[in-house]
VEXTI-777000 format. One record per residue (C-alpha): x, y, z; residue number from 1. Coordinates in steps of 0.001 Angstrom, whole numbers. Layout:
REM residues N
+---------+---------+---------+-----+
!    east !   north !      up !   k !
+---------+---------+---------+-----+
!       X !       Y !       Z ! NUM !
...
+---------+---------+---------+-----+
This chain:
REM residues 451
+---------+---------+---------+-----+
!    east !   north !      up !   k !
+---------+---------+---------+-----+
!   43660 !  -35356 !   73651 !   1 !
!   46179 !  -34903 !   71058 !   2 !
!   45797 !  -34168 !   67133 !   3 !
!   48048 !  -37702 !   66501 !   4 !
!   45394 !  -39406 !   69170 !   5 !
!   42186 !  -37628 !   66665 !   6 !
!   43511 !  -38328 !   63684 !   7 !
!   44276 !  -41791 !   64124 !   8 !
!   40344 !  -42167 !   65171 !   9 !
!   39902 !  -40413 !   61862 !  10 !
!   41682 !  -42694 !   59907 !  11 !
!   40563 !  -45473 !   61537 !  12 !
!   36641 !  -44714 !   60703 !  13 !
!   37531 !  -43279 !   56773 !  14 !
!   38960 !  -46821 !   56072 !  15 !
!   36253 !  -48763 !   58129 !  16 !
!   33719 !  -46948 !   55631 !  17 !
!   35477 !  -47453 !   52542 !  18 !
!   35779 !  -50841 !   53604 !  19 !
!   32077 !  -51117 !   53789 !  20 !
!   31515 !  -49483 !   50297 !  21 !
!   34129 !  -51630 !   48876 !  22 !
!   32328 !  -54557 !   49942 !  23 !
!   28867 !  -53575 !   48089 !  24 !
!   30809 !  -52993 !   44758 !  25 !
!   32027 !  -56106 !   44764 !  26 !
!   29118 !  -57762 !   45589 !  27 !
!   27402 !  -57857 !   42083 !  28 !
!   24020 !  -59057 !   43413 !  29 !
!   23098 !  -55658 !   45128 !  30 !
!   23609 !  -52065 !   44126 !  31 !
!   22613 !  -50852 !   47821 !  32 !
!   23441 !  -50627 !   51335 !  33 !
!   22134 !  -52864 !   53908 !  34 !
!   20039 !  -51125 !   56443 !  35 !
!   22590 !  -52918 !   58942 !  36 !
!   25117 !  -50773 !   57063 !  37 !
!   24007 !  -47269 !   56542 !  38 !
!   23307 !  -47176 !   59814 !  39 !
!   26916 !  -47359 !   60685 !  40 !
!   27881 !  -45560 !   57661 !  41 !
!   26030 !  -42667 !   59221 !  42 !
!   27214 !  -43294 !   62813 !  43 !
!   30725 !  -42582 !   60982 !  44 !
!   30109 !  -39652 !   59422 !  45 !
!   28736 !  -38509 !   62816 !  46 !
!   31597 !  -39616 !   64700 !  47 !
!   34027 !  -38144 !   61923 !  48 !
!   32519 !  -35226 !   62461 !  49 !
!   33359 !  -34518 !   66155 !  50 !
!   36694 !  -35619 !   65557 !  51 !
!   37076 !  -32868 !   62890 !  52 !
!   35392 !  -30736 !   65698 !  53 !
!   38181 !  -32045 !   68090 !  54 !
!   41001 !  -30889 !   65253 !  55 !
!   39211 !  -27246 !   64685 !  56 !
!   39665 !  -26892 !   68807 !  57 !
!   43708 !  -28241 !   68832 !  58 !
!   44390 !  -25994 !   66005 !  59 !
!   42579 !  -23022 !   67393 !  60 !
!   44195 !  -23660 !   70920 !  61 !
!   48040 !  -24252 !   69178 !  62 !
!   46995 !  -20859 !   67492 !  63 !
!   46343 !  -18744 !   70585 !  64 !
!   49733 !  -20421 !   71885 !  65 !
!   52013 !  -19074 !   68602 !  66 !
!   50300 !  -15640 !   69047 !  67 !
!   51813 !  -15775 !   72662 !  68 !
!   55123 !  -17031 !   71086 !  69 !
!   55259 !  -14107 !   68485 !  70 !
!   54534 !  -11279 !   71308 !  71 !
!   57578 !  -12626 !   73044 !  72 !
!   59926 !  -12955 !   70207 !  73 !
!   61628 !   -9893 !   67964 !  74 !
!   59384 !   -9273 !   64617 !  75 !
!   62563 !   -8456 !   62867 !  76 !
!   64334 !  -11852 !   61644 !  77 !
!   67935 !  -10965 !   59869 !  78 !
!   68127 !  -12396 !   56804 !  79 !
!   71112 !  -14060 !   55488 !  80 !
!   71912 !  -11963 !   52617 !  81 !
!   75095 !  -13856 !   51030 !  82 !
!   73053 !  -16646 !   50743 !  83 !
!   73890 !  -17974 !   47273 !  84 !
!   71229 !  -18282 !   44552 !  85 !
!   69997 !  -22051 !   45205 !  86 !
!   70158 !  -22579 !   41329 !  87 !
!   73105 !  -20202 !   40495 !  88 !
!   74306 !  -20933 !   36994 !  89 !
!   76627 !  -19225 !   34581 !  90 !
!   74269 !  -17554 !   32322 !  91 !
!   73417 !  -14264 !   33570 !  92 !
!   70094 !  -13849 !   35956 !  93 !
!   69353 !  -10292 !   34801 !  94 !
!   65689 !  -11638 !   33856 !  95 !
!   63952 !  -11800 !   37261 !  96 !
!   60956 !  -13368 !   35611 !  97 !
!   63053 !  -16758 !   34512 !  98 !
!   64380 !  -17686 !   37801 !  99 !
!   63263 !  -20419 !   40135 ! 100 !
!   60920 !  -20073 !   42632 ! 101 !
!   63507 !  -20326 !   45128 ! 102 !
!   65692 !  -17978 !   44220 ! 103 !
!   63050 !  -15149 !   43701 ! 104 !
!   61881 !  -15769 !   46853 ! 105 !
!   65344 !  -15286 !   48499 ! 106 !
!   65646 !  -11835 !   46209 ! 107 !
!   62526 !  -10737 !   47677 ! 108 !
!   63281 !  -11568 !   51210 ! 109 !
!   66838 !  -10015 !   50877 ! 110 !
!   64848 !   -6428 !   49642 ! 111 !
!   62608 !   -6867 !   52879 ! 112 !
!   65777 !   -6547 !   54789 ! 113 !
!   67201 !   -3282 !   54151 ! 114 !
!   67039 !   -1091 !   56278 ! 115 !
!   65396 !    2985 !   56205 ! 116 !
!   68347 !    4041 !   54197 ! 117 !
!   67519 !    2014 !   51192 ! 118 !
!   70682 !     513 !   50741 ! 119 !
!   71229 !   -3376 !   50369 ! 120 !
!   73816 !   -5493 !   53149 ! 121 !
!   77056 !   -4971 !   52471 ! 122 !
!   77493 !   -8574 !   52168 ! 123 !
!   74498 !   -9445 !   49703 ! 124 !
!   75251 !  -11763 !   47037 ! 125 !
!   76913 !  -10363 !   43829 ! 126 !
!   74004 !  -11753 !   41577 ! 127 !
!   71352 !  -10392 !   44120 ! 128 !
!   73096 !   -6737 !   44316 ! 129 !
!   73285 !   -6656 !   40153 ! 130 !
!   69977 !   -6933 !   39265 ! 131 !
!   68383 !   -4602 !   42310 ! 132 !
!   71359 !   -1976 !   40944 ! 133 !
!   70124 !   -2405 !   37526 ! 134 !
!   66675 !   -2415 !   38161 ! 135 !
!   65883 !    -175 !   41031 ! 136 !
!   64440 !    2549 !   40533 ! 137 !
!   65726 !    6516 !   42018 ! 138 !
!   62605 !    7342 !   43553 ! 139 !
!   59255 !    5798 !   44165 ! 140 !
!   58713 !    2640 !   41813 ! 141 !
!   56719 !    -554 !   41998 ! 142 !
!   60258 !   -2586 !   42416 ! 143 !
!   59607 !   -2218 !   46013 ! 144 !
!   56585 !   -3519 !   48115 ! 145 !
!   57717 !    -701 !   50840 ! 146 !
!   58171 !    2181 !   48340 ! 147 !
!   54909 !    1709 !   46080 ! 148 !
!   54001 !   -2142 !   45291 ! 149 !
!   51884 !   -2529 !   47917 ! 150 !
!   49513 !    -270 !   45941 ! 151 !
!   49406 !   -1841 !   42631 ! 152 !
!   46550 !   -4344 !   42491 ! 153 !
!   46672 !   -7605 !   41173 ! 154 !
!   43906 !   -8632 !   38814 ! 155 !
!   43180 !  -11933 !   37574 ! 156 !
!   39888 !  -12525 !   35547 ! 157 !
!   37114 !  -14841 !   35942 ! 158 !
!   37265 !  -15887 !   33058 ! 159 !
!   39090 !  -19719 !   32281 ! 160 !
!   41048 !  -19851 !   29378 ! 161 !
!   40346 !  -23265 !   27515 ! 162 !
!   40478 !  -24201 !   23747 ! 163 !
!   36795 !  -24207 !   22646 ! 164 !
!   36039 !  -27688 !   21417 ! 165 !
!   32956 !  -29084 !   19058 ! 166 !
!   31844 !  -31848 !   21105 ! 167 !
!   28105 !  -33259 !   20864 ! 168 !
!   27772 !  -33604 !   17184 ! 169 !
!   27540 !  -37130 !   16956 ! 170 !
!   26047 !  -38543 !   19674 ! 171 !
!   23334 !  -35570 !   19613 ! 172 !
!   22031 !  -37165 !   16766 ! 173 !
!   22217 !  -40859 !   17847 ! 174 !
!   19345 !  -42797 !   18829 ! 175 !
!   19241 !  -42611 !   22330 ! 176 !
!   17730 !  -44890 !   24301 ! 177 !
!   16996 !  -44583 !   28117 ! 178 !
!   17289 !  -47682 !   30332 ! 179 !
!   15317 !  -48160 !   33830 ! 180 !
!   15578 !  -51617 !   34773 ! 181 !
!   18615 !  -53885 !   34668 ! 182 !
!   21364 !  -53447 !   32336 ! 183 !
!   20859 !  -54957 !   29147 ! 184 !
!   18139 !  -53695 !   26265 ! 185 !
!   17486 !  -56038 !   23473 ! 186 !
!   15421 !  -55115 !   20341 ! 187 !
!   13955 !  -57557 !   17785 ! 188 !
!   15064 !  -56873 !   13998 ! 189 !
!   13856 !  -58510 !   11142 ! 190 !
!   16578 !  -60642 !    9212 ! 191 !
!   17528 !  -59206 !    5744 ! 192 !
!   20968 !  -58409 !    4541 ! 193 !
!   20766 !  -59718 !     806 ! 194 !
!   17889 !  -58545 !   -1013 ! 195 !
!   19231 !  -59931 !   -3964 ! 196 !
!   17398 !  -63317 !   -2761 ! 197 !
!   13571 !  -63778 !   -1493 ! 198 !
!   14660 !  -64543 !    1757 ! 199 !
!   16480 !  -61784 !    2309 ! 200 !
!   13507 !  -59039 !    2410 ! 201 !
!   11568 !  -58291 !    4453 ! 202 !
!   12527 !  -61347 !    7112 ! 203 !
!   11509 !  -63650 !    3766 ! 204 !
!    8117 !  -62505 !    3791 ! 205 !
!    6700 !  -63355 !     349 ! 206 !
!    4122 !  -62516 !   -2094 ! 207 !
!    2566 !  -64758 !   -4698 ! 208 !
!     -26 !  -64537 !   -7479 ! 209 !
!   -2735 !  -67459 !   -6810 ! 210 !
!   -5183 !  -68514 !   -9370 ! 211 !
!   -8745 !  -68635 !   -8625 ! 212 !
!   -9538 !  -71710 !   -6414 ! 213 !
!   -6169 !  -72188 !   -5966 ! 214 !
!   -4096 !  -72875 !   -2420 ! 215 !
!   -1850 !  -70028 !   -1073 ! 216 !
!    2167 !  -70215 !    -863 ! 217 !
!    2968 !  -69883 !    2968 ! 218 !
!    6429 !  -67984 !    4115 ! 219 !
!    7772 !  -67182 !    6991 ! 220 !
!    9571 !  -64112 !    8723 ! 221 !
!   13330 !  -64736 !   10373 ! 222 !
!   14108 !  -62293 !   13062 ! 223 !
!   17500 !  -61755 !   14965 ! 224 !
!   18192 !  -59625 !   18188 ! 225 !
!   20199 !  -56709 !   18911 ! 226 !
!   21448 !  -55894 !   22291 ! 227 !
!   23441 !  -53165 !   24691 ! 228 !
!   24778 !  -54412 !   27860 ! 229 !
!   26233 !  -50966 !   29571 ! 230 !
!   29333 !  -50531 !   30325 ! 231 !
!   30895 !  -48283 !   33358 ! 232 !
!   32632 !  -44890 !   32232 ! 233 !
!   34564 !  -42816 !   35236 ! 234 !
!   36692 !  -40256 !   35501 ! 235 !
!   38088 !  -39080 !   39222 ! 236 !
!   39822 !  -35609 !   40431 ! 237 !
!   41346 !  -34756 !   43443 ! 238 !
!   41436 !  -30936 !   44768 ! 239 !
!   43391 !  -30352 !   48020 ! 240 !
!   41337 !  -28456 !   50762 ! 241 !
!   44006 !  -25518 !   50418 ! 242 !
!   42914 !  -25239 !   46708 ! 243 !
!   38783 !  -25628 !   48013 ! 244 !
!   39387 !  -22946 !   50306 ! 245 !
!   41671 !  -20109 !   48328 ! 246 !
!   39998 !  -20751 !   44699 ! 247 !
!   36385 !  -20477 !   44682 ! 248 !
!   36557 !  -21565 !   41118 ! 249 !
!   38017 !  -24859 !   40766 ! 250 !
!   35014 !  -27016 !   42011 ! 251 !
!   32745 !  -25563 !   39512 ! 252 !
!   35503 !  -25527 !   36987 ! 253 !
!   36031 !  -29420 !   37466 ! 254 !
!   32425 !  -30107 !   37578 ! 255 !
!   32028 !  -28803 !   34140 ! 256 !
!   35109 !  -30074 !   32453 ! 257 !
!   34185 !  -33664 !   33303 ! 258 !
!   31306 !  -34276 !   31456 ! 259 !
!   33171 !  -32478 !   28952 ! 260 !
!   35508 !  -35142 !   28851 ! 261 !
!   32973 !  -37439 !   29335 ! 262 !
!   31323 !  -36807 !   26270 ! 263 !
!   35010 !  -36159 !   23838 ! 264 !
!   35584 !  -39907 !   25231 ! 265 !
!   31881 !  -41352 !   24335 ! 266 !
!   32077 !  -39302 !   20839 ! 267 !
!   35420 !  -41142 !   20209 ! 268 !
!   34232 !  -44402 !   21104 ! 269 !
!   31135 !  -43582 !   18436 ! 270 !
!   33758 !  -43630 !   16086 ! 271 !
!   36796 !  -45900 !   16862 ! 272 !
!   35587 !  -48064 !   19659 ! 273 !
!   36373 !  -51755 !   19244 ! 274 !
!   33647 !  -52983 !   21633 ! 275 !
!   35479 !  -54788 !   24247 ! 276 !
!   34341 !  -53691 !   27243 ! 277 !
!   33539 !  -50066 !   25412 ! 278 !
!   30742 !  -48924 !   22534 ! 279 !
!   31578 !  -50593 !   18974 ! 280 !
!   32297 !  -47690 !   17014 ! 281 !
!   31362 !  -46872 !   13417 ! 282 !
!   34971 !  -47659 !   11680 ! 283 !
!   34918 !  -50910 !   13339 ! 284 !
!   31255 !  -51749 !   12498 ! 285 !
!   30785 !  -54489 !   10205 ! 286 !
!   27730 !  -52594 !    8591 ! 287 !
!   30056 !  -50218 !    7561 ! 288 !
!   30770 !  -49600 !    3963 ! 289 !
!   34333 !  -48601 !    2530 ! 290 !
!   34714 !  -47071 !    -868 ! 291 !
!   37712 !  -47710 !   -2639 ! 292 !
!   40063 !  -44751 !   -3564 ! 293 !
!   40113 !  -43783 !   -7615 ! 294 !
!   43087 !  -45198 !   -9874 ! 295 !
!   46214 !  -42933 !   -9186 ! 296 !
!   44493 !  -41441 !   -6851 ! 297 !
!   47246 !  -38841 !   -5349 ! 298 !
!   48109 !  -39554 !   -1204 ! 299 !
!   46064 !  -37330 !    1192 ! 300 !
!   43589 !  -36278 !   -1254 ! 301 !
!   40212 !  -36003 !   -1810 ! 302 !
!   38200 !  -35511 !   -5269 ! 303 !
!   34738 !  -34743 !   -6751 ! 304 !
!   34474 !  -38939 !   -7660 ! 305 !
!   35260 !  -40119 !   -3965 ! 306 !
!   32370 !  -37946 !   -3259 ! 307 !
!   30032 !  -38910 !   -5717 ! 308 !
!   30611 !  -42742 !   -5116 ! 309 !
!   30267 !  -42540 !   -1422 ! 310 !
!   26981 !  -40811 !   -1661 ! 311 !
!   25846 !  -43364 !   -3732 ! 312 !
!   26908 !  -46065 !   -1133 ! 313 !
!   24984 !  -44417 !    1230 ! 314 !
!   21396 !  -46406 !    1850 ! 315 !
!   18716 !  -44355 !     191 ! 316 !
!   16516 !  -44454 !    3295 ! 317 !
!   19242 !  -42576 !    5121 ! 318 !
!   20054 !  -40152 !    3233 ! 319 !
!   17376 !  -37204 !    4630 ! 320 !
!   19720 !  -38484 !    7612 ! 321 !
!   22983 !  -38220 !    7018 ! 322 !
!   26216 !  -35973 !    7781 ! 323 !
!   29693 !  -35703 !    6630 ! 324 !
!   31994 !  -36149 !    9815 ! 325 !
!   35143 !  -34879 !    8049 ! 326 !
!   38686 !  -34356 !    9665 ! 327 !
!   39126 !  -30305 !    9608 ! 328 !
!   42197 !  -30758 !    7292 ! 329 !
!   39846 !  -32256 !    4687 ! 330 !
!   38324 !  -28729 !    4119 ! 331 !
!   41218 !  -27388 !    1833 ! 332 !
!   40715 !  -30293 !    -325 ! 333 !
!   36791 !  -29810 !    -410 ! 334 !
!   37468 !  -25703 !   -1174 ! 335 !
!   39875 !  -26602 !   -4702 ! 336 !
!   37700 !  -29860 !   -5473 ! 337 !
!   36548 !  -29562 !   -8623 ! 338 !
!   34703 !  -31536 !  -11459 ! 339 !
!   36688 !  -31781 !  -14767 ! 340 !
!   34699 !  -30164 !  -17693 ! 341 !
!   36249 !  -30856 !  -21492 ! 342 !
!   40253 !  -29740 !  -20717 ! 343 !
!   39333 !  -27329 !  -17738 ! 344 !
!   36995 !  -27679 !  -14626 ! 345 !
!   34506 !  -25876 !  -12443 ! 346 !
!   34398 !  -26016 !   -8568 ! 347 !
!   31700 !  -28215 !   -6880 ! 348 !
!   32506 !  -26953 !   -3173 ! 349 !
!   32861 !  -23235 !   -3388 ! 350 !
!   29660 !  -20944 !   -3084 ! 351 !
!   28918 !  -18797 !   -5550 ! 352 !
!   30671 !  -15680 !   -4593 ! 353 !
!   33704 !  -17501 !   -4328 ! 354 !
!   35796 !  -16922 !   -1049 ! 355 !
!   33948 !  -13668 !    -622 ! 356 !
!   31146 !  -15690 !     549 ! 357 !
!   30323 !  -17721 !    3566 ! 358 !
!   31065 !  -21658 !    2813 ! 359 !
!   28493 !  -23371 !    1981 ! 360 !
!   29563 !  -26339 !    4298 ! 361 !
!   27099 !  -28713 !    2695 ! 362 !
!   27602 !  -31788 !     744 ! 363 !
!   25052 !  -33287 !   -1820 ! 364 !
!   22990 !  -31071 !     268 ! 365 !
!   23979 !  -32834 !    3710 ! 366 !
!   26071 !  -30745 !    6498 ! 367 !
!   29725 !  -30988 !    6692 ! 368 !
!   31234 !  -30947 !   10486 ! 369 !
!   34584 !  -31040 !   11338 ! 370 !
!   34806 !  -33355 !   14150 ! 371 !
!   38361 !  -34050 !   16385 ! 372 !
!   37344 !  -37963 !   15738 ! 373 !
!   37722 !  -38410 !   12577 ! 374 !
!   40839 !  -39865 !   11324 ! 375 !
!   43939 !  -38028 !   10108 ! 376 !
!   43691 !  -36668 !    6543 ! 377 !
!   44615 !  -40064 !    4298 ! 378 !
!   43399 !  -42530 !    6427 ! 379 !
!   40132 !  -44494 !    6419 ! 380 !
!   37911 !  -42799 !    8956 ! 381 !
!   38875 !  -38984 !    7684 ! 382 !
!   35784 !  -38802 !    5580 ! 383 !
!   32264 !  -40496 !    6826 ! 384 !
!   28837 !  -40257 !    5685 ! 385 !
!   26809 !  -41151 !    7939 ! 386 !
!   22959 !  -41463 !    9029 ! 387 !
!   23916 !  -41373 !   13191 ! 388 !
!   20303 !  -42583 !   14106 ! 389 !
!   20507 !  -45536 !   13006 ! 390 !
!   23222 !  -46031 !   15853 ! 391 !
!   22094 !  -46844 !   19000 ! 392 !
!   23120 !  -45370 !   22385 ! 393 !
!   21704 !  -46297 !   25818 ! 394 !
!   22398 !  -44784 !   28667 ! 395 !
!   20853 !  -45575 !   32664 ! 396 !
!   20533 !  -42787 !   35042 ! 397 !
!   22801 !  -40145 !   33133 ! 398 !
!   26272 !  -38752 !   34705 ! 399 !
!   26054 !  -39796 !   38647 ! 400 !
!   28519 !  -37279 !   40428 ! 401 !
!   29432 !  -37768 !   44517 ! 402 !
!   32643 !  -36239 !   46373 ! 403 !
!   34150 !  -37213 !   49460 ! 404 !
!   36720 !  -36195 !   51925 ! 405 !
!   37400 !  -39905 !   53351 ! 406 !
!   39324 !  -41121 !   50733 ! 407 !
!   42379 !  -39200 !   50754 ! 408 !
!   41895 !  -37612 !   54310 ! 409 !
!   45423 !  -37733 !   55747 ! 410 !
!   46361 !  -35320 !   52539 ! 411 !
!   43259 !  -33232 !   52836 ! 412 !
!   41750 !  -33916 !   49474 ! 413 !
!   38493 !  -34155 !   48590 ! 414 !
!   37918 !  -36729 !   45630 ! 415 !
!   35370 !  -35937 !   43097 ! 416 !
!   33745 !  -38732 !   41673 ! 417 !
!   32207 !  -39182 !   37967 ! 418 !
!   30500 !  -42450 !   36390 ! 419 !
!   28238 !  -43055 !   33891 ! 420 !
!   26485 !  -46454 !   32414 ! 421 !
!   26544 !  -47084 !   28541 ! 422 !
!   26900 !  -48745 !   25665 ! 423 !
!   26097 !  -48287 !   21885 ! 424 !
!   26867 !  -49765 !   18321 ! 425 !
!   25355 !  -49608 !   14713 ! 426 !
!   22118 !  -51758 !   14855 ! 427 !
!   22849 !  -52642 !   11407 ! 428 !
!   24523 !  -56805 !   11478 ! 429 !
!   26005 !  -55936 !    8021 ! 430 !
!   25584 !  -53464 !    4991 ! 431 !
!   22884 !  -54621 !    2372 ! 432 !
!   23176 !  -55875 !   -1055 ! 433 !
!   20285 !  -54377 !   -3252 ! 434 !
!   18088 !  -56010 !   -5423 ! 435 !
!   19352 !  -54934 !   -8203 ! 436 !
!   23284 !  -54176 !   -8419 ! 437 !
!   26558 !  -55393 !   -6552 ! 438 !
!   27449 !  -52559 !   -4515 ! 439 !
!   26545 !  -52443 !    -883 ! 440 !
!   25140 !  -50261 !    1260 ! 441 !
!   25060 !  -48966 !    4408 ! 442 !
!   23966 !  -45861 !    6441 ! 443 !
!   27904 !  -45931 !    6956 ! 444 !
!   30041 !  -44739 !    4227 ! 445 !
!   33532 !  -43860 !    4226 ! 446 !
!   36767 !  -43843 !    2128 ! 447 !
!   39505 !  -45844 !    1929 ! 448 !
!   42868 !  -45258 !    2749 ! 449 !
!   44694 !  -42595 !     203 ! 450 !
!   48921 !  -43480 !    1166 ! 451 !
+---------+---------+---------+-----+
């Protein structure tokens, strides 16, 4: 049997079960397997199994054969040392550490090849022979595996470098709510958007004074439904086997930067999602409620009065609530706000000990977070108070995680696999108009656009 002969059998089975799988995703009435077909899927993974067997026994027998080979053959390969540099260019190469790949592999074999008396081939390369002359050292030195390097360890840390992100903030404080059965969640809400007019509070639920003996005024409630249909969010990596086998790290590593990303993509979608076939984010809510910029306002500012007048956009209900999502470039503008007294002014953001003191970081008395969704500083979206549970967010099953070494098999890669089922918008149909006064409101407040 020959490794072409096995891994054609391989192949053959890894797309005969892929086949299979594909067929139950696109059948939308079942989420399952057959029995009929996870019996065979596990008569493949059985069957892929002794062919791998089959592969491990080739390899190890075509092993056994090059150790025969070697035993027969010299160790000592010459090496052609006036081999030009593969990338040679007119700037000088005196830098080891900036060439290619190539060529510092070619240095290093050329050093190999020198014989006991230290001394390069006559015929070495020019560029080669200038930078071991320049850099060699006159007795024992690290230059040289043979003379010292072999010694030096190499240490690499544990520890991944990433840049630290704030992720979680919003939808941590969404209303989340958990689906078990089908794919859709409705809720019931009581009409009311105007309660400038009777029928727009409380559903049109009335009250009337009756005199004695006399009949009673009837009214009626009006309801309306919200819904979440979820909504499929992947992500996929591939690892090759080589990169399994020599660093231990990387499957861990991907496993937790997924639902990392996971989440900085749900987060955004909070915010800017247009709901087409994602969430309907805040921004593009029609609840949410947009306060106009002050006369002369100067570009890519913000002042004590944008403050003050979205606070008092903000629905009253939600303000125990609420949080300022800000943009982080925001902050110097909150730290020199201040709130013009006679011909001079006092600061409104600064604690009392001045920069000497930890910020404050509260609003009105509400939190300030700097989030990566907001919008750029000067654009609608940079600034938004917001009550986040009175957003909804469903979720079925949480993140579902599988990997598999089918799909990519003739490149030995195992594909990690991510999904997870969603969906979320403001339950809010509109922002309200009081009883009492023009303005709006909304748990949503932000500012407009300061060009």
């Amino acid at each position: 049997m020959t490794r072409n002969t096995v891994e054609s059998r391989l192949r053959a089975l890894a797309a005969e079960g892929d086949a299979i799988y594909k067929s139950v995703d696109a059948d939308k009435t079942r989420e399952s397997l057959t029995e009929e077909e996870g019996k065979r899927i596990a008569q493949i993974g059985v069957e892929m199994t002794q062919g791998e067997n089959d592969l491990d026994a080739i390899d190890r027998r075509s092993g056994f054969e090059g150790r025969v080979k070697a035993l027969k053959t010299p160790s000592h390969v010459p090496v052609d040392a006036n081999t030009e540099p593969v990338a040679a260019q007119a700037e000088s190469r005196d830098d080891f550490n900036s060439w290619p790949v190539e060529e510092a592999a070619q240095f290093y074999q050329i050093v190999h090849s020198m014989d006991t008396t230290r001394q390069l081939p006559g015929n070495v390369h020019a560029d080669y022979r200038s930078l071991y002359e320049k850099r060699a050292p006159t007795g024992q030195g690290n230059l040289i595996d043979s003379e010292g390097g072999f010694l030096v360890p190499t240490s690499i840390s544990d520890t991944i470098l990433q840049h630290q992100i704030t992720q979680g903030q919003i939808v941590s404080r969404t209303q989340g709510v958990p689906i078990s059965v089908g794919n859709t969640t409705s809720w019931n809400a009581i009409v009311g958007s105007d309660r400038s007019t009777a029928a727009g509070r409380f559903g049109g639920i009335r009250a009337y004074r009756t005199a004695e003996a006399g009949s009673f005024t009837g009214s009626q409630a009006a309801f309306e439904r919200v819904a979440l249909q979820l909504k499929k969010l992947t992500a996929l990596v591939y690892l090759t086997d080589e990169n399994i086998e020599d660093a231990s790290q990387v499957a861990s590593i991907v496993n937790g930067l997924v639902p990392q990303a996971i989440t900085y993509k749900i987060e955004s979608e909070m915010m800017t999602g247009d709901g087409v076939g994602q969430m309907e984010g805040i921004l593009e809510s029609a609840s949410l409620v947009s306060v106009a910029k002050e006369s002369g306002q100067v570009a890519d500012t913000v002042l004590y009065e944008n403050v003050i007048n979205m606070y008092a956009r903000l629905h009253a209900a939600s303000r125990s609530n609420s949080v300022w999502l800000i943009n982080q470039d925001i902050e110097p503008q909150l730290n020199a706000m201040s709130l013009a007294v006679g011909t001079g002014g006092v600061p409104v953001y600064m604690p009392a000990g001045g920069l000497s003191a930890s910020p404050n970081a509260t609003l009105m008395g509400r939190p300030v977070i700097a989030v990566e969704h907001a919008s750029t500083l000067g654009d609608k979206g940079d600034i938004l108070l917001a009550d986040l549970s009175q957003y909804l967010y469903a979720t079925k099953g949480g993140i579902k995680s599988a990997q598999s070494m089918h799909v990519n098999f003739t490149k030995e890669e195992t594909a990690f696999r991510f999904s997870l089922r969603n969906d979320g918008k403001s339950w809010w149909k509109s922002a309200i108009t009081p009883v009492n006064g023009s303005n709006t409101q909304s748990p949503f407040v932000t500012l407009d656009a300061r060009a």
